[in-house]
C-alpha positions in Angstrom: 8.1 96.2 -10.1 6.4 97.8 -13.1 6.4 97.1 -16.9 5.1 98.7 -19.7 3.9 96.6 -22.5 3.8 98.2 -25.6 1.4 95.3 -28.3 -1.6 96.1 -29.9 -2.9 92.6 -29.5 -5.7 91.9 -26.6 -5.3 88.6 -26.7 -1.5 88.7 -26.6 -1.4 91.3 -23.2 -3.9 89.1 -21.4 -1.8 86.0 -22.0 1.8 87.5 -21.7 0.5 89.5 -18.4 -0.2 86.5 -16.9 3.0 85.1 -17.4 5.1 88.4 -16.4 3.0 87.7 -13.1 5.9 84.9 -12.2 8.5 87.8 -12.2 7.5 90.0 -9.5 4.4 89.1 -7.1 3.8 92.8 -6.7 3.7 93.7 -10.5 2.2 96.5 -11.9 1.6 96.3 -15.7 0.8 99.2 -17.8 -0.1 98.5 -21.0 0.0 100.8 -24.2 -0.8 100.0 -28.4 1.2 102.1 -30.1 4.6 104.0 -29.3 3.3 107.3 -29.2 0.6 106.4 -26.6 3.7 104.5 -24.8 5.9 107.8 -25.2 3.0 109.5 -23.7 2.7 107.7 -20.8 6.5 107.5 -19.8 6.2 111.3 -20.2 4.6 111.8 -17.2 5.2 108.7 -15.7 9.2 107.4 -15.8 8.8 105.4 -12.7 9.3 101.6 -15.0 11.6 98.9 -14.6 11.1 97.7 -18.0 9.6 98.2 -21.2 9.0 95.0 -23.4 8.1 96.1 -26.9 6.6 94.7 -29.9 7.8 95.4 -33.4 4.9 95.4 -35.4 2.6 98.7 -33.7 0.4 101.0 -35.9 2.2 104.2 -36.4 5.7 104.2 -35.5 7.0 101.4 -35.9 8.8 99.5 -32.6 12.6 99.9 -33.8 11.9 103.9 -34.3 9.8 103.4 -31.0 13.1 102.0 -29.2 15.3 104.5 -29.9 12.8 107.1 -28.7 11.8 105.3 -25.4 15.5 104.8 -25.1 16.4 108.6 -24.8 13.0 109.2 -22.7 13.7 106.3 -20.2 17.9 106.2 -20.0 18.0 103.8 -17.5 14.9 101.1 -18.3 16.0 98.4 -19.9 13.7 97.8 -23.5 13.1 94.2 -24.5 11.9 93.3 -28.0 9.0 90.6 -27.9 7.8 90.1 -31.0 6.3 87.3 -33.8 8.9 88.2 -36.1 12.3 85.8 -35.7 14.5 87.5 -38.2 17.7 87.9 -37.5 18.5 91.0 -39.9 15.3 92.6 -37.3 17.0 90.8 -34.1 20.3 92.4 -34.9 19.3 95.7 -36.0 17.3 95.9 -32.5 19.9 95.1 -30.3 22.5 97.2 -32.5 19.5 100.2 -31.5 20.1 99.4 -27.7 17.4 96.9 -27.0 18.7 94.7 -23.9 17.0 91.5 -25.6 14.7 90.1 -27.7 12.3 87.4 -27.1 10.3 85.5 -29.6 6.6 85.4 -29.2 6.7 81.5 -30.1 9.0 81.0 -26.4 8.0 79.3 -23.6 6.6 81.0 -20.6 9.8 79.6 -18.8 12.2 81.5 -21.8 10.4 84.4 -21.6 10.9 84.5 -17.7 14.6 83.7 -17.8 15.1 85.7 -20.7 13.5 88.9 -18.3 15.4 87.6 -15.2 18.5 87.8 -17.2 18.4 91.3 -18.6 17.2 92.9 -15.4 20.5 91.5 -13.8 22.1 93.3 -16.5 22.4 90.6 -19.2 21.5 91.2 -22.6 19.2 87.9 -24.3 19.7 86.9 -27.3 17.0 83.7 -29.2 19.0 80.9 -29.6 18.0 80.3 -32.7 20.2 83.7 -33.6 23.3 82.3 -31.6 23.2 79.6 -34.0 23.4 81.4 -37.2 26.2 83.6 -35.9 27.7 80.8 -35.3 27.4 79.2 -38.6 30.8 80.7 -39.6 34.0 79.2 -39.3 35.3 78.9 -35.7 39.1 80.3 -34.6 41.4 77.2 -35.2 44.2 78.4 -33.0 45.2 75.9 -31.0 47.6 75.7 -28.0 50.4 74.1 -26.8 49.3 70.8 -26.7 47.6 70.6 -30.1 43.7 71.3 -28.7 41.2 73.8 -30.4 38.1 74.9 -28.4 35.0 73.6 -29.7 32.4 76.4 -31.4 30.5 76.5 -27.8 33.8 76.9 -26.2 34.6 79.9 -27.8 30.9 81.5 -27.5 31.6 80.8 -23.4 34.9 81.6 -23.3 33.1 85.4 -24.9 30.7 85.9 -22.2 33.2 84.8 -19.6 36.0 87.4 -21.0 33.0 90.0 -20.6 33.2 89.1 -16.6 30.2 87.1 -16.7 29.1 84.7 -14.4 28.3 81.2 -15.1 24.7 81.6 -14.2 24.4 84.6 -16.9 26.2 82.5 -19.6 23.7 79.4 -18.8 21.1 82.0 -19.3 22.5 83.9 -22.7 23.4 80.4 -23.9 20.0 78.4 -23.0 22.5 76.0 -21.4 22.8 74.2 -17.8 24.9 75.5 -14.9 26.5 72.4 -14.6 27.5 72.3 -18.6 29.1 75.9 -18.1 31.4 74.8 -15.3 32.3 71.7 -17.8 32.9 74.5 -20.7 34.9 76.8 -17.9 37.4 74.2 -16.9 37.9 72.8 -20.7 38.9 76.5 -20.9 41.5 77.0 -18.2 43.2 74.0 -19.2 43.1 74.9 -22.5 44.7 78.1 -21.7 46.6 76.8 -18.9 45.6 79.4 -16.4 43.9 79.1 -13.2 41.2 81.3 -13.0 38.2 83.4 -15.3 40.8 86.6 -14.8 43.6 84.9 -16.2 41.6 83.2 -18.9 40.1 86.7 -19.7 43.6 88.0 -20.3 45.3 85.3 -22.2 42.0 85.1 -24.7 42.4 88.9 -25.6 45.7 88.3 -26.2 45.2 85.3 -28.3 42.9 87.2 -30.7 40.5 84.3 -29.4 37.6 87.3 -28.0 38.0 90.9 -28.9 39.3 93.6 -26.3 37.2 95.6 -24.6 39.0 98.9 -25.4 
């Protein structure tokens, strides 16, 4: 596997390089402080299976830096990792086509997941974003037996409508395996349907999750 890590920070690459090391034990790390030398180097060499970015560079800054790498490098995945937790920045990032982004302040074991995650496809999200999105009211339909899925309900009952599996929605939702399959069958009797298809369906058509049309 091989990452390019876009910081301008020593101290920051020698640390986070020694945590990517838990990802792949054949890792090959290039490392680059600004986004021009980054665009550069994935101009001759395109062979990376994922880019993890900082916002803050010299130059260009990392947002204009995505959307560049992201037309030079289609199919790699770029992953903010940055200091700054704002959730205008967060949002603006993934809205650019970032496949994550991971706060500088997380945990090696985040940080892996987070990577483990996205290059299975996933897109990561800090929890502490979830949150706020999720500050505003939740849908109060309820079905035929009076019930109303909790907030985290819903914010399951999403990822699952999405097709995704229970170990990707532990991931995206910081949450235990275990507590998804509790979540998942609230939701299929809630629905009163038998299985993640079905619950799919009947949620689009509730106006609970939003089609994929």
């Amino acid at each position: 596997m091989k990452i390019l890590l876009v910081d301008d920070h020593p101290l920051f690459i020698e640390g986070i390089s020694g945590v990517l090391c838990k990802l792949d034990k054949n890792l090959s790390i290039l490392t680059s402080g600004s986004c021009e030398e980054a665009l550069a180097l994935t101009k001759d060499d395109d062979d990376i299976d994922l880019v993890l970015l900082d916002l803050n560079l010299p130059g260009m800054s990392g947002l204009d830096g995505l959307t560049l790498l992201r037309h030079q490098l289609p199919a790699t995945p770029v992953v903010l990792l940055s200091a700054s937790e704002d959730r205008q920045k967060v949002l603006a990032a993934i809205e650019s086509g970032a496949k994550g982004y991971i706060p500088k302040s997380a945990s090696s074991d985040i940080i892996i997941n987070a990577l483990k995650l996205v290059l299975s496809g996933g897109v990561y999200l800090p929890m502490a974003v979830l949150d706020t999105m999720n500050t505003a009211p939740a849908i109060e339909t309820k079905n035929a037996s009076g019930q109303a899925l909790t907030t985290r309900q819903s914010e399951v009952l999403n990822l699952l409508a999405q097709g995704s599996s229970n170990k990707v929605i532990a991931h995206q939702l910081n949450m235990a395996e275990n507590t998804v399959r509790v979540h998942v069958g609230a939701i299929l009797r809630y629905l009163n349907v038998n299985n993640r298809t079905e619950a799919g369906v009947a949620a689009t058509r509730l106006g609970l999750v939003e089609s994929a049309d």
